[in-house]
C-alpha positions as CSV (number, residue, x, y, z in Angstrom):
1,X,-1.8,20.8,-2.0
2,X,-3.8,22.2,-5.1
3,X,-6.4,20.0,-6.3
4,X,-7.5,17.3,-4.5
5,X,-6.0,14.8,-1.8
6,X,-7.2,10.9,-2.2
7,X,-7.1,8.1,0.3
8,X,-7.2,4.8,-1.1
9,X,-7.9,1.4,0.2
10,X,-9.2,-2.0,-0.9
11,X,-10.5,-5.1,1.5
12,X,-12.9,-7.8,2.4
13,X,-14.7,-8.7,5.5
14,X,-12.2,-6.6,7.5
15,X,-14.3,-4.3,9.3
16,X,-13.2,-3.2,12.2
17,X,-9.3,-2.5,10.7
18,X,-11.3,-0.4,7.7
19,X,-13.2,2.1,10.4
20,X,-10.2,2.1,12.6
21,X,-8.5,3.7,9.3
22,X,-11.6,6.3,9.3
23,X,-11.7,7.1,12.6
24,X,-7.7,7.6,11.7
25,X,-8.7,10.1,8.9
26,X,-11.3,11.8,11.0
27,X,-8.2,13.1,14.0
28,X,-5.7,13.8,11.4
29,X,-4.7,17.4,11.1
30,X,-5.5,16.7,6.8
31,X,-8.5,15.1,5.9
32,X,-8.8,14.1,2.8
33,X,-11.3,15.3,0.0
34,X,-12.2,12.0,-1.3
35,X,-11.8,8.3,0.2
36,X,-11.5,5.6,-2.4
37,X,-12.4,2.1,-0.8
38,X,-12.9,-1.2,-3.2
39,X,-15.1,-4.0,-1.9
40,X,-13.0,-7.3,-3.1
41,X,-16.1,-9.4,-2.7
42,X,-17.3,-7.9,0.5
43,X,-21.2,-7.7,0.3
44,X,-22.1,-5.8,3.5
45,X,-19.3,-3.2,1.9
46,X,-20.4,-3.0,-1.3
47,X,-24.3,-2.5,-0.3
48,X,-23.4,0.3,2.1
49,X,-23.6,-1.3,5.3
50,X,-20.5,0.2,7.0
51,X,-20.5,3.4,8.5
52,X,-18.0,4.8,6.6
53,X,-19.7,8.4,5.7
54,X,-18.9,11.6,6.7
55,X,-19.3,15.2,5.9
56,X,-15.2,15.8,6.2
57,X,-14.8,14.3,2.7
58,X,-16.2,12.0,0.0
59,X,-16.6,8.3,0.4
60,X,-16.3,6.1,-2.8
61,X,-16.9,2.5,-2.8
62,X,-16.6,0.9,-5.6
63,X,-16.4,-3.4,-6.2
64,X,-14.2,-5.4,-8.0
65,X,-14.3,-9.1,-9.5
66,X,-13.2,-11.0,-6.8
67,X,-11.7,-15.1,-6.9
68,X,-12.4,-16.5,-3.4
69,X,-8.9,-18.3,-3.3
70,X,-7.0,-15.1,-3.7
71,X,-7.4,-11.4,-3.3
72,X,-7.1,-8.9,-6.5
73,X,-5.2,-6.5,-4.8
74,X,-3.3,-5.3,-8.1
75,X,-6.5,-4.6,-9.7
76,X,-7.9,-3.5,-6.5
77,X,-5.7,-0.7,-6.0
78,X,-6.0,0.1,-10.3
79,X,-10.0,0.5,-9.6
80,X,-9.5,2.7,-6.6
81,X,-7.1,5.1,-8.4
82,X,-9.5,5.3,-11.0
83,X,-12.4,6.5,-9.1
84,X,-10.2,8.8,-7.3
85,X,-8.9,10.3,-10.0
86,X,-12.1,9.8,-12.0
87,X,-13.0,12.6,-8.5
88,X,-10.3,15.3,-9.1
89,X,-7.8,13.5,-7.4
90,X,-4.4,14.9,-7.9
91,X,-3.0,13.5,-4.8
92,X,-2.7,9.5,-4.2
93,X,-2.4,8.2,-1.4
94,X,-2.6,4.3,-1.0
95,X,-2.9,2.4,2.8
96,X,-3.7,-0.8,3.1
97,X,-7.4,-2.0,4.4
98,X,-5.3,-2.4,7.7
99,X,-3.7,0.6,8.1
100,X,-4.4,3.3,10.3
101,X,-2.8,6.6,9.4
102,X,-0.5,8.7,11.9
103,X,-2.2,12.4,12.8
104,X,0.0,13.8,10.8
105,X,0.8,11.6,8.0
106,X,-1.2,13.1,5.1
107,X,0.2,16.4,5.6
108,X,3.2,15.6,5.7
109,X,3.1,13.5,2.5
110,X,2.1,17.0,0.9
111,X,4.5,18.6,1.9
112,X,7.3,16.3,0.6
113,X,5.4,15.9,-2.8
114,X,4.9,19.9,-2.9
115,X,8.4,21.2,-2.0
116,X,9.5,18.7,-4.8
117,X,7.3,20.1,-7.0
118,X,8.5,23.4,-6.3
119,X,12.0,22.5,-6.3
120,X,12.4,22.9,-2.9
121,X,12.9,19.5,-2.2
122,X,15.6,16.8,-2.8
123,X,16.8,17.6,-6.8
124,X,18.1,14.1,-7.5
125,X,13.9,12.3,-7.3
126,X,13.1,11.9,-11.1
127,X,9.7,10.7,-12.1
128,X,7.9,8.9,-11.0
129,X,8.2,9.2,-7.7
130,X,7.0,6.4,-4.9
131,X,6.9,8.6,-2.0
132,X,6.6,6.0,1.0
133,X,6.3,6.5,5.2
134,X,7.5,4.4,7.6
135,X,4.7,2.0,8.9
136,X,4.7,0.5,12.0
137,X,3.3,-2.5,13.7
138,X,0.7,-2.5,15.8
139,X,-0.7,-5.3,18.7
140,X,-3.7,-6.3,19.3
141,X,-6.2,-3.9,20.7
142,X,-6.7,-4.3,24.7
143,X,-10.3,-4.1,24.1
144,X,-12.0,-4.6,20.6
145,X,-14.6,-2.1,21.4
146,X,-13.2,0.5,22.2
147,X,-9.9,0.1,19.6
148,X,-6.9,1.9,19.6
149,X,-6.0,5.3,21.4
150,X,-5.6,7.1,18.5
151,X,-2.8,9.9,21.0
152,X,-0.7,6.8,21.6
153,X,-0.3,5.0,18.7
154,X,3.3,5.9,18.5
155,X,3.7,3.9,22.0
156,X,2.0,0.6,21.3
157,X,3.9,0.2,17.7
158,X,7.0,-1.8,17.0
159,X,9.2,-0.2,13.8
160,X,9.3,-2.7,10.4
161,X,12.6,-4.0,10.1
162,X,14.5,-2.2,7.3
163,X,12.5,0.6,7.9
164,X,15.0,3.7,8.1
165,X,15.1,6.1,11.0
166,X,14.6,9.8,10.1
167,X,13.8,12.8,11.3
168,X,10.4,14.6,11.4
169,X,10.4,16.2,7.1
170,X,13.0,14.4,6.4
171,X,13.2,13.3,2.6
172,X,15.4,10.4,1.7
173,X,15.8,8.9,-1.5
174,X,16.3,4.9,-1.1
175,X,17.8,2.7,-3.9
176,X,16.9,-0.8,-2.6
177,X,13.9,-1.4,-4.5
178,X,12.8,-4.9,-2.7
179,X,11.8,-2.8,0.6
180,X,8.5,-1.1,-1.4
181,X,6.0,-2.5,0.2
182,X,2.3,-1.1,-1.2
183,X,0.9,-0.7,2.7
184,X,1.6,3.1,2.4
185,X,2.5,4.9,-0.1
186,X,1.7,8.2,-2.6
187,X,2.0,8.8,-6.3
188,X,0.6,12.0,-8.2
189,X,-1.8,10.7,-10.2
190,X,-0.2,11.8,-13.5
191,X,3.0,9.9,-12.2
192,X,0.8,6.6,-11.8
193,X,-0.7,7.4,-14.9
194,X,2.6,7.3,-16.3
195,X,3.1,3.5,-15.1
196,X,0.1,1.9,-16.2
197,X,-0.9,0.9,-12.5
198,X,-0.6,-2.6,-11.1
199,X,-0.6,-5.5,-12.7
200,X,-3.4,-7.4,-12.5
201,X,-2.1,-11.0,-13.7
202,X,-1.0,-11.5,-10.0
203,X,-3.8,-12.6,-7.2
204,X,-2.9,-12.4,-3.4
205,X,0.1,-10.7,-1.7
206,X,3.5,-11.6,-3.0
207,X,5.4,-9.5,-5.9
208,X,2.7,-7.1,-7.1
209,X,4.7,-4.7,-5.2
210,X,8.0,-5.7,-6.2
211,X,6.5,-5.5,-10.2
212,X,5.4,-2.1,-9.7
213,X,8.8,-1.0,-8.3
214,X,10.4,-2.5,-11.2
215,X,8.2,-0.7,-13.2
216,X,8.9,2.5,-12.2
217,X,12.7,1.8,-12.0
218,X,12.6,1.1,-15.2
219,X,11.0,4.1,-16.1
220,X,13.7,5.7,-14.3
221,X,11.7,6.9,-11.2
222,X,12.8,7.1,-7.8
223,X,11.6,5.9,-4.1
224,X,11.6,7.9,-1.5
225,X,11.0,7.6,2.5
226,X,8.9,10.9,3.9
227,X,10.2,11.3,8.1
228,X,7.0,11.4,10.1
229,X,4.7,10.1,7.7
230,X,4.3,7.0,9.5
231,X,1.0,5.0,9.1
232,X,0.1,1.8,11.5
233,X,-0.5,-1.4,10.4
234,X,-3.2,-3.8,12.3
235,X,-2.8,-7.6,13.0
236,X,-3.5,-9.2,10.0
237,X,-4.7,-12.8,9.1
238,X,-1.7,-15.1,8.2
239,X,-1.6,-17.0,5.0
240,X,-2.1,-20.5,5.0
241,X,1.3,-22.2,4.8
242,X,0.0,-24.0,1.4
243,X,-1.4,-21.5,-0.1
244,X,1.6,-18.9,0.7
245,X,3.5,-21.5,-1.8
246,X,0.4,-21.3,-4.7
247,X,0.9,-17.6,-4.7
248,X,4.3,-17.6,-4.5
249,X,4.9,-20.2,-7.6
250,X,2.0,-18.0,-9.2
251,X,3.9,-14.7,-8.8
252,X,7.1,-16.1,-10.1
253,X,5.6,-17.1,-13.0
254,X,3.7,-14.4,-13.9
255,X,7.1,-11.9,-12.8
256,X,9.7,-14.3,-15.6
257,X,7.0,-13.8,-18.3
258,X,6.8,-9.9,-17.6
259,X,10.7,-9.1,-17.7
260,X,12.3,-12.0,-18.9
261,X,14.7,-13.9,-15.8
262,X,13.4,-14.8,-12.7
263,X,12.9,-12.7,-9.6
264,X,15.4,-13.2,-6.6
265,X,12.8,-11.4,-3.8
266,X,13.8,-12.1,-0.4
267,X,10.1,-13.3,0.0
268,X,10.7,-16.1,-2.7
269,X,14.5,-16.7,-1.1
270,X,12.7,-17.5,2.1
271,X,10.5,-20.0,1.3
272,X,13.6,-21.4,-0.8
273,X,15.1,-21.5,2.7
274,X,12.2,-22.5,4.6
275,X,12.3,-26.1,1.9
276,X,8.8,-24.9,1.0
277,X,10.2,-23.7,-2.4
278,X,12.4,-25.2,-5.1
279,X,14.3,-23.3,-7.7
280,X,14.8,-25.0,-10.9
281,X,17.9,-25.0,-13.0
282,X,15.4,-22.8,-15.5
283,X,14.9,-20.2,-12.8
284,X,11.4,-21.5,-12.3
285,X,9.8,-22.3,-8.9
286,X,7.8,-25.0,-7.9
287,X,6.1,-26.2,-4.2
288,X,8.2,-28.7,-2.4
């Protein structure tokens, strides 16, 4: 891949997930030239405190204004493009503060993103184009100290429902927008250029993926899954019940004001399911 490749991430107070994604960069058969992590209110991450340096490639940390109740991870992942592109970056790759990539993952994400380049890969992927991999879900280590055995990831994961099955290169384009989910995925950075970035009006995990998809769908780009560019995703922290339904009724909000009708994003249908959510006859949602 001309240029340089970018790895970008964004967390708080999640440590040992953040240097399990390192020691993921540091087997991989790619390494990246420049890692792009954003502090969201993490003060032993902002000050330099984790060991995430190395002499395999750059490490960038950068902060960004951060709301205690809810994580910017919109603006988050704006500010980490920014300083990797602000690097050379040419190539970016996004993964979640959770994620751990596969040994071969970044590779293979240049490859797909080069032989379209070249036109020799699949014709019909205008731009932009969301290049994403399979992620898979991982337990919980047998032994925090030691972490995961980076040779057997493949073994310990479960696949994410909806999650096609492909073979190894394999380039599929995908028109069912509501399965982007921002935990891995590449733009160039002139294609994310070309979208603006995230919005930053939304706070927390809800539709701040779904918004972006819409915005490239609008700007009649294409998604695409890469075969064998899976990434694994670490047990996470779940959301409060409550405060699920204050990001939820926030998101909604902020996603009728953007384009204009309500969203209808099986996250929202759930809750609507769940009796956590109401739908009004405006197509507005409030908490139950």
């Amino acid at each position: 891949m001309p240029g340089t490749i970018a790895v970008l991430t964004m967390t708080r107070g999640r440590h040992a997930q953040l240097l399990g994604q390192v020691d993921g960069l540091s087997v991989g058969s790619l390494p990246p030239h420049v890692h792009s992590v954003v502090s969201m209110g993490d003060r032993d991450l902002t000050r330099g405190r984790l060991p995430l340096a190395t002499d395999r490639w750059q490490t960038v940390v950068k902060p960004v204004p951060t709301d205690r109740r809810a994580l910017p991870l919109a603006a988050a992942r704006n500010v980490a493009a920014h300083e990797a592109m602000e690097a050379g970056a040419q190539l970016l790759i996004f993964l979640d503060g959770d994620v751990i990539p596969g040994s071969r993952t970044l590779e293979r994400f240049a490859d797909a993103v080069v032989a379209h380049r070249d036109g020799a890969g699949q014709a019909d992927l205008a731009g932009p184009v969301l290049w994403c991999g399979p992620v898979q879900l991982l337990p919980e280590p047998q032994n925090d100290a030691v972490g995961y055995p980076f040779g057997r990831l493949d073994t310990l994961a479960r696949r994410t429902p909806g999650t096609p099955r492909l073979r190894i290169g394999e380039v599929r384009a995908e028109s069912r927008w509501e399965l982007f989910r921002a935990l891995a995925f590449v733009m160039t950075a002139d294609d994310f250029r070309a979208t603006g970035g995230f919005h930053p009006g939304y706070t927390g995990h809800g539709l701040e993926d779904a918004d972006f998809a819409e915005v490239v769908r609008r700007a009649g780009g294409s998604m695409a899954w890469v075969g064998g560019a899976t990434s694994y995703l670490q047990p996470g922290e779940p959301v409060a019940p409550e405060q699920e339904v204050k990001i939820a009724v926030q998101h909604a909000r902020v996603w009728r004001e953007r384009w204009g009708q309500p969203s209808r994003h099986p996250w929202l249908t759930r809750l609507v399911g769940e009796g956590r959510l109401r739908q009004g006859a405006d197509g507005s949602y409030r908490a139950v």
